[in-house]
C-alpha positions in Angstrom: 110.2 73.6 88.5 113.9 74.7 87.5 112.3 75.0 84.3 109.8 77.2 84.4 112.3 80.0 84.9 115.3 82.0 83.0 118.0 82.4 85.2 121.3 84.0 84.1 124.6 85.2 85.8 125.2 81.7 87.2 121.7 81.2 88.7 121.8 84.5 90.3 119.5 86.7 88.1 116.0 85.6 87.5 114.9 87.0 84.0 111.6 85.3 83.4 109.0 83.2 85.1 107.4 80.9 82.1 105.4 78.2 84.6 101.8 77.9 84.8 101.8 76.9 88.5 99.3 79.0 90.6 102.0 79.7 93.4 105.9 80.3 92.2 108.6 78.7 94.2 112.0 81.4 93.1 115.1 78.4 92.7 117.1 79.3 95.7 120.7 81.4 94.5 118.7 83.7 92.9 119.8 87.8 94.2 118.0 89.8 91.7 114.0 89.2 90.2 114.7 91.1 87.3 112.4 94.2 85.7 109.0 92.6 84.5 110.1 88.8 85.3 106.8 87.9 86.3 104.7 90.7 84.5 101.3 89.4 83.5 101.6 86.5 84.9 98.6 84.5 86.2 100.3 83.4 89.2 98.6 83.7 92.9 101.2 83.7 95.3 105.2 83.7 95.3 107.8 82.3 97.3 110.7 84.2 97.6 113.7 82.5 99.1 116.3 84.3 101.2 119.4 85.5 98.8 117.0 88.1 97.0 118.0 91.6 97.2 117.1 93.3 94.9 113.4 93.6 92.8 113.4 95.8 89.7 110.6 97.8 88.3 107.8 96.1 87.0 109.0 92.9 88.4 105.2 91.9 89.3 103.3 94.2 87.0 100.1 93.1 85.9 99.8 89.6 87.8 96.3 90.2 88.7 95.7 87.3 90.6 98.5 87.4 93.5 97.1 88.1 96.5 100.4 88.5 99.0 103.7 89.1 99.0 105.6 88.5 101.6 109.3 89.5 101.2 111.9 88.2 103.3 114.5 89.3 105.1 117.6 89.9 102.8 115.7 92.0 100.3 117.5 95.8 100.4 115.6 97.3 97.3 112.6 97.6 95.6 112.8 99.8 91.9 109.9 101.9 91.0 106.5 100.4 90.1 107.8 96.7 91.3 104.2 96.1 92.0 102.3 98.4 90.1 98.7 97.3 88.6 98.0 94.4 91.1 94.9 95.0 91.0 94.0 92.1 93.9 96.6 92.4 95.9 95.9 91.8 100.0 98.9 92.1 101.8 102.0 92.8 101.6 105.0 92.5 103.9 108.4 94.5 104.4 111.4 93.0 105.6 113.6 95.7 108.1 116.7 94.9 105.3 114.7 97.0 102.7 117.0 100.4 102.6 115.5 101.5 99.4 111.9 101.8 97.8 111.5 103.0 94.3 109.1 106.1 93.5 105.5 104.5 93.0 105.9 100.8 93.5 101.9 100.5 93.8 101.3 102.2 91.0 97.4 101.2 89.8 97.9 98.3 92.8 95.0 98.0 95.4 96.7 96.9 98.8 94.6 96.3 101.4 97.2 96.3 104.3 101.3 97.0 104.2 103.2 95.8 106.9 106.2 97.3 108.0 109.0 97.0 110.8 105.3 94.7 112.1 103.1 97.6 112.4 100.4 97.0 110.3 99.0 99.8 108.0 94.9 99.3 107.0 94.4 101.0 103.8 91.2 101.7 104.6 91.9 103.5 107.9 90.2 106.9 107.2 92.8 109.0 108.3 95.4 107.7 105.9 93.5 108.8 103.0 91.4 112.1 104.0 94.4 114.2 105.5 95.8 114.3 102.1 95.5 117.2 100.1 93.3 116.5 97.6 93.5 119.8 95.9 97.2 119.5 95.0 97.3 116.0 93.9 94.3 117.0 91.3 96.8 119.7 89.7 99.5 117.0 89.8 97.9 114.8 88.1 95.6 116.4 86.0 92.3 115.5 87.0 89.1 117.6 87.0 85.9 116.9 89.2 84.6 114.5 86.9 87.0 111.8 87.6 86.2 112.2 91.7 86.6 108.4 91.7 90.0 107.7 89.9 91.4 110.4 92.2 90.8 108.6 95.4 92.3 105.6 93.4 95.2 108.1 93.0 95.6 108.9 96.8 95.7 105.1 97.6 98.3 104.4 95.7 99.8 107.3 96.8 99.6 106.5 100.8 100.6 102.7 99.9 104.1 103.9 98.1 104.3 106.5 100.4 104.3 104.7 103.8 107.5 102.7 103.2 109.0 105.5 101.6 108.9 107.2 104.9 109.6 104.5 107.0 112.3 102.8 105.2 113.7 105.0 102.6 113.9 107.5 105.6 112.3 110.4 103.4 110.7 112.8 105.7 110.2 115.4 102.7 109.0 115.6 99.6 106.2 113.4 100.0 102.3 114.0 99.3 101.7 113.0 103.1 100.6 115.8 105.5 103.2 116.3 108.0 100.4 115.5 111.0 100.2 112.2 109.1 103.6 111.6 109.2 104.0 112.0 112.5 101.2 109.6 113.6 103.0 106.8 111.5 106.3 107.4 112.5 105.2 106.9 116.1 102.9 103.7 115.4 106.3 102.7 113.8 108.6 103.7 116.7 106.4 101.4 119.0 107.8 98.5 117.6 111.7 100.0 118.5 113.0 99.2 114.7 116.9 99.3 114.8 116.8 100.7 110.9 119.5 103.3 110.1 117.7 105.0 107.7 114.1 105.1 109.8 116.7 106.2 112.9 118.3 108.5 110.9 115.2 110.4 109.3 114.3 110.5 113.4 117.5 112.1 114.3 117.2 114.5 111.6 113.7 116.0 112.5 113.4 115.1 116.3 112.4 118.4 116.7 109.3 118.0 114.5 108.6 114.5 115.7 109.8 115.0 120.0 106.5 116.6 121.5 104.4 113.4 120.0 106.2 111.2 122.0 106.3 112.6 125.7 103.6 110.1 126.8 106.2 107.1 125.7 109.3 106.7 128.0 110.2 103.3 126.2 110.4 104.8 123.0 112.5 107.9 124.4 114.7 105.5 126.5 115.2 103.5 123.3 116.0 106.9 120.7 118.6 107.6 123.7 120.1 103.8 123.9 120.5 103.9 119.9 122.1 107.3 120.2 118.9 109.4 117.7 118.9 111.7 120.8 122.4 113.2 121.4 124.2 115.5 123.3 123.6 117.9 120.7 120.2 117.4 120.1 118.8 116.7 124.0 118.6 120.1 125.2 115.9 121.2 122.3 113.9 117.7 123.8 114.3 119.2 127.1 113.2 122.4 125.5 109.9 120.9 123.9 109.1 118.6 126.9 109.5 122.0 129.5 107.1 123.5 126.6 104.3 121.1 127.0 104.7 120.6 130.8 106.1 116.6 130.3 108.0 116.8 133.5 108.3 113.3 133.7 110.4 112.9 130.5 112.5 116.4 131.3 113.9 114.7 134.1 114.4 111.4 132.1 116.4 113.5 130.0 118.1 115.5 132.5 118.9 112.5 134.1 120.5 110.8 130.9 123.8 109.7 130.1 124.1 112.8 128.0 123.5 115.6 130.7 
């Protein structure tokens, strides 16, 4: 109901959820969920309608019931800690409009699965949790052997901020996330041929770093040369790295390119 929510800056700014329905329908017109609108809420699910763009930090905070969040298409940014302490949240889905994430926006969350340009990320997949190094994010954050428990708390959160942060903020550095790691999910996410200009751009950047993990996937190469990641000033280092690891196959793709 209309009612159950402040809205300001004719109808475009939603302040404050005060409803007691178990699932939120957002009124349509509304751009921004402002910071902490629904924080503690008791709420289990959310619609968001298309017009949303922007989600500000601590928009969902503390609504320990909601289970998924699914944002659509439309949304460009997400502040820090948006969805912090959700303690059961599922799933949650990313739109390819998002062009910014916030530092931490699972902060003290519990996300079983992310989703993002459709590749699905399990939380519980081993390897997105036991290539981090556990050492430094113990000096980070202060913890001693005693609190073995809370830390791997810590690294969750961590790889669940940290995914889309890479994916659609573009940040190749600077992150937590062993660069092996980062590889891996930036070719589970290349499968899926996003057109994103900051994911194509991060690409572009380190194609050096990322080339030699994709020599067994002609589609993806013939799509990074289509939407111009690889260039006629960055082809003959591909050339160079698939010569280096005897990819014949994609040296002569590349050879035989509309940039040679």
């Amino acid at each position: 109901m209309q009612n159950d929510f402040l809205i300001y800056d004719n109808g475009e700014l939603l302040s404050k959820y005060k409803g007691k329905d178990e699932v939120a329908v957002i009124p349509n017109g509304v751009n921004v969920i402002d910071g902490g609108a629904f924080s503690n809420c008791s709420i289990k699910g959310v619609v968001i309608p298309k017009g949303v763009t922007t989600i500000k930090r601590l928009a969902f905070s503390f609504c320990n019931q909601l289970k998924e969040i699914v944002l659509p298409d439309g949304v460009t940014t997400i502040e820090k800690e948006a969805f912090c302490n959700l303690r059961n949240i599922c799933e949650v889905t990313f739109p390819n409009s998002v062009t910014h994430v916030g530092n931490d926006i699972f902060e003290y969350a519990d996300p079983c699965q992310i989703t993002v340009f459709g590749e699905i990320f399990n939380l519980d997949e081993e390897e997105l949790h036991y290539e981090y190094d556990i050492e430094t994010i113990k000096d980070d954050y202060g913890y001693d052997e005693e609190e073995y428990t809370a830390l791997w708390e810590r690294v969750r959160f961590i790889v669940a901020s940290e995914i889309p942060a890479l994916l659609l903020n573009g940040n190749y550095d600077d992150l937590y996330m062993p660069e092996s790691l980062r590889r891996d999910i930036i070719v589970r996410a290349l499968k899926h041929k996003p057109k994103h200009e900051n994911f194509l751009n991060m690409v572009k950047r380190d194609i050096a770093k990322i080339f030699k993990f994709l020599l067994k996937e002609s589609d993806i190469i013939k799509f990074l040369i289509d939407n111009e990641v690889i260039t006629s000033q960055n082809i003959d280092e591909c050339i160079r790295i698939a010569r280096d690891n005897n990819a014949a196959e994609v040296e002569d793709l590349l050879k035989n390119s509309k940039l040679r």
